[in-house]
C-alpha positions as CSV (number, residue, x, y, z in Angstrom):
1,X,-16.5,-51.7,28.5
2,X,-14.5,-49.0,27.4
3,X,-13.1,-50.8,24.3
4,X,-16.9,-51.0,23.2
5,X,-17.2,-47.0,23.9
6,X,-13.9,-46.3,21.9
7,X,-15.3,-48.8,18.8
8,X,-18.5,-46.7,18.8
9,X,-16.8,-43.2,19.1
10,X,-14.4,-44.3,16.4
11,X,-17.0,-45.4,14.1
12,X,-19.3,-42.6,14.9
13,X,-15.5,-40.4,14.2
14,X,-15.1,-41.6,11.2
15,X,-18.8,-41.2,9.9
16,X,-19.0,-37.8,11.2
17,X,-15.5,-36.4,9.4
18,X,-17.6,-33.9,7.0
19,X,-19.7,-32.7,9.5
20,X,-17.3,-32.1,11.9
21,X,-14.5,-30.7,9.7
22,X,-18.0,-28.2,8.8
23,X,-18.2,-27.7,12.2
24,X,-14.7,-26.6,13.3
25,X,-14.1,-24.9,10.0
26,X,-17.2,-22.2,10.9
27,X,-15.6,-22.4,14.8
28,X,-11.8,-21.4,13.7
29,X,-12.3,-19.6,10.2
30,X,-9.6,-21.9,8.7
31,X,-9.8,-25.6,7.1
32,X,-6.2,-26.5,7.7
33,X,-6.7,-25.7,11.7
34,X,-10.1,-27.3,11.5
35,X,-8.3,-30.4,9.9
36,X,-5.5,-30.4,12.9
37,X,-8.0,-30.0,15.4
38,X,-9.9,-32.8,13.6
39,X,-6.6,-35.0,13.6
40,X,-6.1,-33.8,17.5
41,X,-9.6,-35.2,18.5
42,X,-8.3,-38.4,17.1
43,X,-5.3,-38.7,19.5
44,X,-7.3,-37.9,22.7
45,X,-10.2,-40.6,21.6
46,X,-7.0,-42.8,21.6
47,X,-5.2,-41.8,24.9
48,X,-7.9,-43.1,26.7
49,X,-10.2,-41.1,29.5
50,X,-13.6,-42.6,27.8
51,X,-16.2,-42.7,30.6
52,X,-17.8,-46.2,31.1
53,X,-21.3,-45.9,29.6
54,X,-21.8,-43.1,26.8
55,X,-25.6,-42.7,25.7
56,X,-25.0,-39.7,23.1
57,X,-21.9,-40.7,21.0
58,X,-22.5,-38.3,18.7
59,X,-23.5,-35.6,21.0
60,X,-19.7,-36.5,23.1
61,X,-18.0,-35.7,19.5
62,X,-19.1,-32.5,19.2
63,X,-18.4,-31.5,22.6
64,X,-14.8,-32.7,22.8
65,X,-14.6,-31.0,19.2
66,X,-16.0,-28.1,21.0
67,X,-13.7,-28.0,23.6
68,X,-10.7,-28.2,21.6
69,X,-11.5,-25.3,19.2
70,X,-11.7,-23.3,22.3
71,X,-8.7,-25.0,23.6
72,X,-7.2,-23.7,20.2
73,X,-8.8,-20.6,20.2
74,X,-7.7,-19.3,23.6
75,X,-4.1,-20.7,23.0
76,X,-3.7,-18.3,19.3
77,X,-5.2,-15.8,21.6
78,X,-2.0,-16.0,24.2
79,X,0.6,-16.3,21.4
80,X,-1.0,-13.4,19.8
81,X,-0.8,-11.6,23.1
82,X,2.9,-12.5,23.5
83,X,4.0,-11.9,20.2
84,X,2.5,-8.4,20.4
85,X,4.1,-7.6,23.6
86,X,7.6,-9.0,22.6
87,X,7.3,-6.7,19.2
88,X,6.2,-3.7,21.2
89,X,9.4,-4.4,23.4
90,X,11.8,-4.9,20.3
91,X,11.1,-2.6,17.8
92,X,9.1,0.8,17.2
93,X,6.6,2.1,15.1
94,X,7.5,4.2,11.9
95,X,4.1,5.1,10.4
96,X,2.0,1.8,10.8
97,X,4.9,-0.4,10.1
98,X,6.6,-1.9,13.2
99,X,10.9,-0.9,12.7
100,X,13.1,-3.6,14.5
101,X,16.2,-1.2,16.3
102,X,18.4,-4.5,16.1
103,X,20.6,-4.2,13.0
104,X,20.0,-6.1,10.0
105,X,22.2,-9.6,9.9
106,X,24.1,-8.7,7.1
107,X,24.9,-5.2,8.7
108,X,26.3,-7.2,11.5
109,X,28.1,-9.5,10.0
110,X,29.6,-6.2,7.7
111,X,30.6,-4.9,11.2
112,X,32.3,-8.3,12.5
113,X,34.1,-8.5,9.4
114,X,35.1,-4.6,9.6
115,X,36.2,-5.5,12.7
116,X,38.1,-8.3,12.2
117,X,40.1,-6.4,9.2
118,X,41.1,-3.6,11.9
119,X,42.3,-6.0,14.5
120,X,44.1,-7.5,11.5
121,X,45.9,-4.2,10.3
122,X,46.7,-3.2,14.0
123,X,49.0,-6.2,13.9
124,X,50.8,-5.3,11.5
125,X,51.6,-2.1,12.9
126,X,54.7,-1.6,14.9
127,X,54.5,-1.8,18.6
128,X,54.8,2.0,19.3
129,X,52.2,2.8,16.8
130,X,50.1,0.6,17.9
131,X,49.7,1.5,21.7
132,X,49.7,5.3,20.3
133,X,46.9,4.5,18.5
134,X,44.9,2.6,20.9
135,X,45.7,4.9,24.0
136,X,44.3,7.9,21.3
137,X,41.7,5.9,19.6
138,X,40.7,3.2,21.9
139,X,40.9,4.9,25.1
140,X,40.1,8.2,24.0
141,X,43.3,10.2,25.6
142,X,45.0,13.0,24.2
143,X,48.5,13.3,22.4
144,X,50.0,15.3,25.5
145,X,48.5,12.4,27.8
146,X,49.6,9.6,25.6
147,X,53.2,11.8,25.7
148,X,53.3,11.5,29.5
149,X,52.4,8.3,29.6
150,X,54.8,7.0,26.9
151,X,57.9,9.6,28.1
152,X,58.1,11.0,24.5
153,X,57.2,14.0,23.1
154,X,53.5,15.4,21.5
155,X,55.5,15.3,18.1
156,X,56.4,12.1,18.2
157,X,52.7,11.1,19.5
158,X,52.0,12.8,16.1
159,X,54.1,11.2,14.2
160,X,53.2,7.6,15.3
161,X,49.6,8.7,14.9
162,X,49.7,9.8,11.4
163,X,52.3,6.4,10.1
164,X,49.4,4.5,12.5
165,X,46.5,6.3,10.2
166,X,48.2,5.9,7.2
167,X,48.8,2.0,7.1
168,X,45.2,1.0,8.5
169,X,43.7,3.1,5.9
170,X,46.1,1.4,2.8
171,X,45.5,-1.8,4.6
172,X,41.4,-1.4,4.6
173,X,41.6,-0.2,2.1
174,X,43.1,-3.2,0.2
175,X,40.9,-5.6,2.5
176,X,37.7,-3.7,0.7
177,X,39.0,-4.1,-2.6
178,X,39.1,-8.0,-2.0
179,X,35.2,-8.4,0.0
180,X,33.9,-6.6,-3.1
């Protein structure tokens, strides 16, 4: 019996593909959904669920078109919600336009590269220089705490600092000159 119901539905589908894409269209404001929701009603005459004896074929169309425009409707309606909660919670408001406080991709991969340069140039530094510069730089101490810590004195702290300076700024220098 319910091969005979699908036959009928799908005839009466087909038949009714104007009026029903009408139909939708004025429901959701936009041929292309109407036209998936169109498409959508033919997929769930086709999974089966027909009942047994259907007097209205026509009448049964409409409604499960109905239902899935709502179906539709109240889905766009909980993405919009989401989306507009997920943008409130990552960006704010500069005017009327919504600002994102993430950094753009390019700016980060600027910054990885940066990076990457520096860790480069620190290599090449010698030893002493380089744990002068990261205790003063990196770990924010002072030259008279970096002279304890290292048993030299403030002067030599200085020294190391300023050959330290001096080669990461040639080296970045150079390293700028070739990314542009």
């Amino acid at each position: 019996m319910t091969d005979a119901v699908l036959g009928v539905l799908m005839s009466e589908y087909l038949a009714m593909r104007e009026v029903l894409l009408r139909f939708l269209t004025a429901r959701l404001g936009d041929p292309a959904t109407a036209d998936d929701i169109y498409q959508e009603l033919f997929m769930r005459l086709r999974s089966g669920g027909l009942p047994a004896d259907l007097t209205n074929p026509r009448g049964y169309l409409f409604r499960m078109a109905y239902n899935l425009a709502n179906e539709f409707a109240r889905a766009r309606r909980r993405q919009d919600a989401r989306d507009a909660l997920w943008t409130d919670a990552t960006t704010h408001k500069v005017g009327a336009e919504a600002v994102s406080e993430d950094a753009a991709a390019d700016d980060l991969l600027d910054s990885k590269e940066r990076l990457a340069a520096v860790m480069r140039a620190l290599e090449g530094l010698p030893p002493k220089s380089r744990d002068v510069f990261v205790m003063c730089r990196v770990k924010g101490l002072s030259h008279r705490d970096i002279a304890d810590v290292m048993g030299i004195s403030t002067k030599t702290v200085e020294k190391h600092m300023t050959a330290a300076l001096k080669h990461l700024t040639l080296n970045l220098r150079s390293t700028e000159g070739e990314r542009h």
